[in-house]
C-alpha positions as CSV (number, residue, x, y, z in Angstrom):
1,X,-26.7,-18.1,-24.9
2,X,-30.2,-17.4,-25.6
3,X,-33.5,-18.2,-23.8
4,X,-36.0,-20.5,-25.2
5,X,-38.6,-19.3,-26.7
6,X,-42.1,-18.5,-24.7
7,X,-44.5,-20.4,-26.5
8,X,-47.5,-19.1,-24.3
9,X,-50.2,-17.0,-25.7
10,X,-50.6,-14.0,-23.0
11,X,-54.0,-14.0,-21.9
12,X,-56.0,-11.2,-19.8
13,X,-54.5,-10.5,-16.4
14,X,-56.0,-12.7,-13.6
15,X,-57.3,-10.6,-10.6
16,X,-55.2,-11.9,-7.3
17,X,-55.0,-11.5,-3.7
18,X,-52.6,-8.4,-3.2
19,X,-49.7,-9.1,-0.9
20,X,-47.7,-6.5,1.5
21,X,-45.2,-8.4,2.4
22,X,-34.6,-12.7,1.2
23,X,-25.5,-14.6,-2.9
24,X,-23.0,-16.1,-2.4
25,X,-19.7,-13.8,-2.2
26,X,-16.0,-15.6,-1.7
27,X,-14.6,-11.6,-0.3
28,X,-13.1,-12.1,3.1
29,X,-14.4,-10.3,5.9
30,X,-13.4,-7.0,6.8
31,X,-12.2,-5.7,10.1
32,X,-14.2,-3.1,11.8
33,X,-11.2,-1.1,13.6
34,X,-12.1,0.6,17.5
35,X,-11.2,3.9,16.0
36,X,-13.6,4.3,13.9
37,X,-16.2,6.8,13.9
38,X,-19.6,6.6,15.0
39,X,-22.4,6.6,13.3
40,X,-26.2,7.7,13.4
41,X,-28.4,5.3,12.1
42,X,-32.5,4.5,11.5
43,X,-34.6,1.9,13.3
44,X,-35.2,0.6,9.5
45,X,-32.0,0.7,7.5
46,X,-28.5,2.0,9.4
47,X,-25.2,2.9,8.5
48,X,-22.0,0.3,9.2
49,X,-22.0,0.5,13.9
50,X,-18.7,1.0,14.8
51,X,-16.6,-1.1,17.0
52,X,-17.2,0.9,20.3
53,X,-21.3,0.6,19.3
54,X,-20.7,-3.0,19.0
55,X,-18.8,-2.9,22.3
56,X,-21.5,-1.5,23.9
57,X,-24.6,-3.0,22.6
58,X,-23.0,-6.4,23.8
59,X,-22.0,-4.8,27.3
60,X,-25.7,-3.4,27.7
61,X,-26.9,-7.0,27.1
62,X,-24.9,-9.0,29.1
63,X,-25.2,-6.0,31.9
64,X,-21.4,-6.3,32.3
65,X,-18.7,-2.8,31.8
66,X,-16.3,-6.0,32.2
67,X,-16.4,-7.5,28.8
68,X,-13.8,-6.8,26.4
69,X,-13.8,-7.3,22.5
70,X,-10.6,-7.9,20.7
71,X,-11.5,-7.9,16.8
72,X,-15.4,-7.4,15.0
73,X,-15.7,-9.0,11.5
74,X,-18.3,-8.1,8.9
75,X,-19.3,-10.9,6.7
76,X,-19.4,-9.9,3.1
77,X,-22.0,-11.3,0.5
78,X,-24.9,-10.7,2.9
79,X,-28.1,-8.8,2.3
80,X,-28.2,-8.1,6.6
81,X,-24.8,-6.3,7.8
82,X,-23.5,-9.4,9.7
83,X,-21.0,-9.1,12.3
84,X,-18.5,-11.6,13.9
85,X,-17.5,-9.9,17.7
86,X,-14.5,-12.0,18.8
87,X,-14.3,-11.7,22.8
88,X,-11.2,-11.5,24.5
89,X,-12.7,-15.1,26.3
90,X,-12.5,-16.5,23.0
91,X,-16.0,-17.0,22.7
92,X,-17.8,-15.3,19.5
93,X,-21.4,-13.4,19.1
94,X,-23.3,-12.9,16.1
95,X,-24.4,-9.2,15.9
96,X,-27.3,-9.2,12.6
97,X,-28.2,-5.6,11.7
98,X,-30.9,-4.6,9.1
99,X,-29.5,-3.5,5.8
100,X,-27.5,-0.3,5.3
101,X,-29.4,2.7,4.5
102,X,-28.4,2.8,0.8
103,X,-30.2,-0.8,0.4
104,X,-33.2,-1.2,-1.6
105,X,-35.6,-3.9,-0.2
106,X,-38.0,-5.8,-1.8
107,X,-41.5,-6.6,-0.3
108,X,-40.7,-10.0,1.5
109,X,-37.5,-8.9,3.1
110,X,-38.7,-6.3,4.8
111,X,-39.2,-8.3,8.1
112,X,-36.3,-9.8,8.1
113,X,-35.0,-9.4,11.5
114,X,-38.5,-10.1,12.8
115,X,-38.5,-13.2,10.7
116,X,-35.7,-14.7,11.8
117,X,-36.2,-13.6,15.6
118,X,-39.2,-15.3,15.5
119,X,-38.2,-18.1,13.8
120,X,-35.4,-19.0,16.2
121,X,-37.2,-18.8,19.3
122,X,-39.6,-21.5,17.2
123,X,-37.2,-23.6,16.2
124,X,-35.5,-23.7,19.9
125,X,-38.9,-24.8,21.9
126,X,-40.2,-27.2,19.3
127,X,-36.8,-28.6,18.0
128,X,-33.1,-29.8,18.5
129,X,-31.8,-28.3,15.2
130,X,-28.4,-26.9,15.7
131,X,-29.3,-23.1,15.1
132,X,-28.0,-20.2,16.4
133,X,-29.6,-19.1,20.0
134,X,-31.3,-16.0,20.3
135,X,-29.4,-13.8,22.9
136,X,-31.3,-11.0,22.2
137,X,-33.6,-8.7,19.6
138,X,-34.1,-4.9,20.1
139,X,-36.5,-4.2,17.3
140,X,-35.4,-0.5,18.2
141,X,-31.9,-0.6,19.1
142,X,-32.6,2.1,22.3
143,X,-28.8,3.9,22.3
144,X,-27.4,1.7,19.6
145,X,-30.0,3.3,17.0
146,X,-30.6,0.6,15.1
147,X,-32.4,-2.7,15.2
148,X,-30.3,-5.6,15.9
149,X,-30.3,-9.1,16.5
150,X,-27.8,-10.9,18.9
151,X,-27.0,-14.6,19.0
152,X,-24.8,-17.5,19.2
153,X,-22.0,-18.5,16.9
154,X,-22.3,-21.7,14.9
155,X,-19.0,-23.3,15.0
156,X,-17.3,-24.6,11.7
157,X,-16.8,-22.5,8.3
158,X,-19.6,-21.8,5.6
159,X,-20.2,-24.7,2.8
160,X,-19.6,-21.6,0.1
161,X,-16.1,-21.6,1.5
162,X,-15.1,-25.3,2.0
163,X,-17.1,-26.8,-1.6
164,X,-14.0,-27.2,-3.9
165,X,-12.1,-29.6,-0.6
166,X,-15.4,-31.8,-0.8
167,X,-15.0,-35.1,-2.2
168,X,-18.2,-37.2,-3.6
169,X,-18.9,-38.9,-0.4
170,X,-18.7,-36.0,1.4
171,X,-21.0,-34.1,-0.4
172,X,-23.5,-36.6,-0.4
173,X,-23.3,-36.9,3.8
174,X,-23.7,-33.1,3.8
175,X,-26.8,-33.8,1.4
176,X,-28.3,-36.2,3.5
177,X,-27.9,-34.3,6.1
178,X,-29.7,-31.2,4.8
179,X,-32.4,-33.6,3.6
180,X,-33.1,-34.9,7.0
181,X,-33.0,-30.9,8.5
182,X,-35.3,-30.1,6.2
183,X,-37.6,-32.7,6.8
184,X,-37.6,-31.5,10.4
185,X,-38.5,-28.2,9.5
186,X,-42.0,-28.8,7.1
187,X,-42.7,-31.4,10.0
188,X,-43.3,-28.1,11.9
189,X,-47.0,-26.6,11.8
190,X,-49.0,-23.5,12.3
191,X,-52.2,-22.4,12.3
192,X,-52.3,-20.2,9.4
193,X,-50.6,-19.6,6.3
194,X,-48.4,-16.8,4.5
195,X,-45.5,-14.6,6.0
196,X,-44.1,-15.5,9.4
197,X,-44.4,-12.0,11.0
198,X,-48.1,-11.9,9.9
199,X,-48.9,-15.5,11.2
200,X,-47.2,-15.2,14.7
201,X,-49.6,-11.6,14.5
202,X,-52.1,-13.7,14.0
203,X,-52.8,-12.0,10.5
204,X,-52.2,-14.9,8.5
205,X,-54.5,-16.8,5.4
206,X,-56.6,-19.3,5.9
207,X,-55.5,-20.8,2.5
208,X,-52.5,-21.2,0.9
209,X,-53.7,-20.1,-2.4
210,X,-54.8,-16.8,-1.3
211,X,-51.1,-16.7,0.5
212,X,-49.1,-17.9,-2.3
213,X,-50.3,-15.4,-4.4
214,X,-50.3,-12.7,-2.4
215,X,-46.4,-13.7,-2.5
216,X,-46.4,-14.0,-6.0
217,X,-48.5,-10.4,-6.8
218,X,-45.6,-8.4,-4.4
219,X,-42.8,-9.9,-6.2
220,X,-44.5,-8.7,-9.4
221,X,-45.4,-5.4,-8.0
222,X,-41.3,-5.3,-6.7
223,X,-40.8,-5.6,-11.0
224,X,-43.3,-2.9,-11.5
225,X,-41.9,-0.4,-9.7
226,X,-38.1,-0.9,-10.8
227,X,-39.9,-1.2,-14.7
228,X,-38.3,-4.9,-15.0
229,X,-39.1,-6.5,-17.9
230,X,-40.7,-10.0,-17.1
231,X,-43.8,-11.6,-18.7
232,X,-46.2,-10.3,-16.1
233,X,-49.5,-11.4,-18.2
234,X,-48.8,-14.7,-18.6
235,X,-47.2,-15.3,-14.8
236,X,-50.8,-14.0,-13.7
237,X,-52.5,-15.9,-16.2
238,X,-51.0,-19.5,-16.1
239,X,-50.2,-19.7,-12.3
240,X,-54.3,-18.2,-12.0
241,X,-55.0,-21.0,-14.0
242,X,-53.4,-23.8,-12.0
243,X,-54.0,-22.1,-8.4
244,X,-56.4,-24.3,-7.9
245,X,-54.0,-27.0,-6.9
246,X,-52.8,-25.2,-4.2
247,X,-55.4,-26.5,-1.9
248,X,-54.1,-29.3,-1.9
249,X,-51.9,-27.5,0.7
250,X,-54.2,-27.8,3.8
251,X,-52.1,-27.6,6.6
252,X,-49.6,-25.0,7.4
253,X,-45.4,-25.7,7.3
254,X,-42.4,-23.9,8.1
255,X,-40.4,-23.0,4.6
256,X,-37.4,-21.9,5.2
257,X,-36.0,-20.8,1.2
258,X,-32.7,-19.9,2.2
259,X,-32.2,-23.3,4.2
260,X,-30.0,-25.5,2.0
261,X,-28.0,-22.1,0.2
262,X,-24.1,-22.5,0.7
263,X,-24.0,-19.6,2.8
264,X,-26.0,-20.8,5.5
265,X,-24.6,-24.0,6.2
266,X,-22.0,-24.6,8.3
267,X,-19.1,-27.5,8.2
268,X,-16.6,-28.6,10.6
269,X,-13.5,-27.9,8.5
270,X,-11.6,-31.2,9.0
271,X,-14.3,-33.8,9.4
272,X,-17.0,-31.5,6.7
273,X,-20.2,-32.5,8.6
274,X,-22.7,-30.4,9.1
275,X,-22.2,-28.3,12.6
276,X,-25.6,-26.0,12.0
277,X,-27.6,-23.6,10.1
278,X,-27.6,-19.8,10.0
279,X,-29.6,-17.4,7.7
280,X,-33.9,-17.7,9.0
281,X,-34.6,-14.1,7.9
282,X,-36.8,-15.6,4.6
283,X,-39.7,-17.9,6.3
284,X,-43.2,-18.9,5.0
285,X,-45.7,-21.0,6.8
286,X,-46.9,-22.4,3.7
287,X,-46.3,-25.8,1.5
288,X,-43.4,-28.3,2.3
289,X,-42.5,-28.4,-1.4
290,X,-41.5,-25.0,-1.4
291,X,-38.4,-25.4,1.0
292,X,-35.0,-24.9,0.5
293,X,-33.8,-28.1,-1.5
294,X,-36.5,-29.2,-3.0
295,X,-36.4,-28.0,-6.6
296,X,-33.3,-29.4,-6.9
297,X,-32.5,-32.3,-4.0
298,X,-30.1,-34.8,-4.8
299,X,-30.5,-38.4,-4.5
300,X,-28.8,-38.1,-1.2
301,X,-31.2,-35.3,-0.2
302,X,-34.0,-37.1,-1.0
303,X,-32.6,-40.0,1.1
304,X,-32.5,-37.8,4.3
305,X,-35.7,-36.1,3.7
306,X,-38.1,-39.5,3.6
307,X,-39.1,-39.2,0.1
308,X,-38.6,-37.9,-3.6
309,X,-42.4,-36.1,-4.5
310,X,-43.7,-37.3,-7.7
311,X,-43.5,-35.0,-10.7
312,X,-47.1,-35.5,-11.7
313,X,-50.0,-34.1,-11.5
314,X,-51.2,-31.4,-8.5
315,X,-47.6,-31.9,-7.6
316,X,-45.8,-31.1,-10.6
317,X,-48.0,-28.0,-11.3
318,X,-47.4,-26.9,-7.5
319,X,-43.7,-27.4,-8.1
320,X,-43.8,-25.4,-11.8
321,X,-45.9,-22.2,-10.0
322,X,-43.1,-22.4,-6.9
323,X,-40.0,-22.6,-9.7
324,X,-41.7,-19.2,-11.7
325,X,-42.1,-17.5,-8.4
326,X,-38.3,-17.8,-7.0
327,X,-37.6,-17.3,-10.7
328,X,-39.4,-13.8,-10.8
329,X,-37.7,-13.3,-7.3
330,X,-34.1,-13.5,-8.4
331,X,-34.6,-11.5,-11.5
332,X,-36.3,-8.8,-9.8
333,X,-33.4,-9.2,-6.6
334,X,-30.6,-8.5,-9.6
335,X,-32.2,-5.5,-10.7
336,X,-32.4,-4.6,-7.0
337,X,-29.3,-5.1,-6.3
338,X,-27.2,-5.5,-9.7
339,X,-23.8,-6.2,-7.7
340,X,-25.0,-9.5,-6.2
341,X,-24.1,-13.0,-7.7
342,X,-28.0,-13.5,-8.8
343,X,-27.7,-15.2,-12.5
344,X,-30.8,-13.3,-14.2
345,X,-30.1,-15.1,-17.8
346,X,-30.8,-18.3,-16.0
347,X,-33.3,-16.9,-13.3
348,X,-35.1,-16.0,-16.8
349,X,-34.7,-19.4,-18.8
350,X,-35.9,-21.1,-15.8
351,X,-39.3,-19.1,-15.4
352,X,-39.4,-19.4,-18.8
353,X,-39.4,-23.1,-19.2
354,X,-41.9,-23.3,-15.7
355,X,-44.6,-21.3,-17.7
356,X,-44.3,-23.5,-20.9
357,X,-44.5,-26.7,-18.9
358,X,-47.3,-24.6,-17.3
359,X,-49.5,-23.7,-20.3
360,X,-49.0,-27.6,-21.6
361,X,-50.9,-29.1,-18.6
């Protein structure tokens, strides 16, 4: 299949605010045996913990020698090494540990943990969203040598997993649902804009122009320095063009762009409701019509969420810059990581046709 054509002129590069700033996978989990070795492992990046690390880092929190666990499970198909502890209670922890040393992060996902730590404890004062609670974050890891998030288990099994037993009317509850979640979430404010860790620092924009595109220039910059092609000229140029819009966007919202993905929601297997949401490691305090769902909300969606923006105007062009940014995103991700499930022929058609629609406004 072949991409349409670009029918955009590229025009000199547009000078932008410079930025320093997160697939699905159907592979069951492995089993992390008790006999396995240990490890040594950075504050950054670590090696796979073993199962007597786990054991211990989960002692050391609960300040109990007592507690025993039976089986750890890593999740597969995540950019974090997730693991599943089982307890011989039969209560479950979720141990979240940054990427393995051999992983090559972009920009924006170099917070992660932070990110989502932050996020959590956010979403737990101000809200009544079924998320995982924060047990505990060791930005450090002390003995364990790495840093690590601890927290709750959401009950049920991932929408990935369940989507081929989901009928019609199912799908649109789930939907609805998500629509309403999400509605929740951009309800939540902040007093600046741009990159979670950096607002909570206090070290955020005071528009969302100059943090969008401080966004936009480290995604590019990720493409530099792997040499991916992608039509850098004309992203600058056309998005430079329409920036404008973006203040429009005067108040900061939580965006959570991971929200509404397969992997991070989680059904109840026989009834398929919703039971929570996982996966707050990729959060921007920015414009609501960047969230998860947005771009591509069903009718159902739309129901839950309050309203269907128009595709007009300051809207539509705010909508085309955000669909060319996740665009650039995923193609730069594949080259990144090039055994993910990241489509880059449509990652590519679909910045493709957001700058065309772009350059005809």
């Amino acid at each position: 299949m072949h991409l349409p054509p670009l029918d955009v002129a590229v025009y000199p590069v547009v000078t932008m605010s410079h930025g320093r700033h997160g697939g699905r996978s159907t592979r069951a989990p492995s089993v992390v045996s008790n006999t396995s070795s240990s490890s040594s492992a950075s504050s950054t990046t670590c090696v796979s913990p073993d199962f007597s690390s786990i054991q211990k880092v989960i002692r050391n929190v609960f300040r109990s020698p007592r507690i025993t666990i039976q089986q750890v499970e890593r999740l597969q198909g995540h950019l974090h090494q997730v693991y599943i502890s089982r307890l011989a209670d039969g209560s479950s922890l979720c141990l979240k540990c940054p990427p393995s040393y051999n992983t090559r992060l972009m920009r924006h996902e170099k917070h992660g943990l932070e990110t989502e730590r932050k996020t959590l404890e956010f979403l737990h004062e101000y809200t009544s969203l079924p998320v995982p609670q924060l047990i505990k974050y060791d930005s450090h890891g002390g003995s364990f040598g790495s840093a690590f998030l601890l927290m709750t288990l959401i009950p049920g099994r991932r929408l990935s997993d369940l989507s081929s037993h989901i009928s019609s009317s199912q799908k649109a509850a789930i939907d609805r649902t998500l629509g309403a979640y999400v509605r929740n979430l951009s309800a939540l404010s902040a007093t600046q804009f741009g990159p979670t860790h950096r607002v909570f620092a206090k070290k955020g924009n005071s528009s969302w122009r100059e943090a969008f595109l401080a966004l936009l220039e480290s995604s590019l910059r990720d493409a530099e320095d792997m040499l991916v092609t992608v039509p850098y000229d004309s992203v600058r140029y056309y998005i430079g063009k329409h920036s404008h819009l973006l203040d429009e966007v005067t108040e900061p919202r939580l965006v959570s762009f991971d929200v509404c993905e397969p992997d991070n929601v989680m059904l109840d297997e026989a009834t398929k409701q919703v039971t929570g949401l996982v996966g707050f490691s990729n959060v921007v305090w920015g414009d609501p019509l960047m969230s998860g769902g947005i771009a591509d909300g069903s009718d159902a969606f739309f129901e839950g969420f309050g309203q269907c923006p128009t595709r007009s105007g300051g809207t539509k062009a705010r909508l085309l810059m955000y669909t060319a940014y996740r665009a650039v995103v995923r193609i730069v991700a594949h080259h990144y990581r090039p055994h993910s499930d990241t489509d880059e022929l449509d990652a590519r058609r679909e910045l493709t046709y957001a700058l065309n629609d772009l350059a005809q406004m």
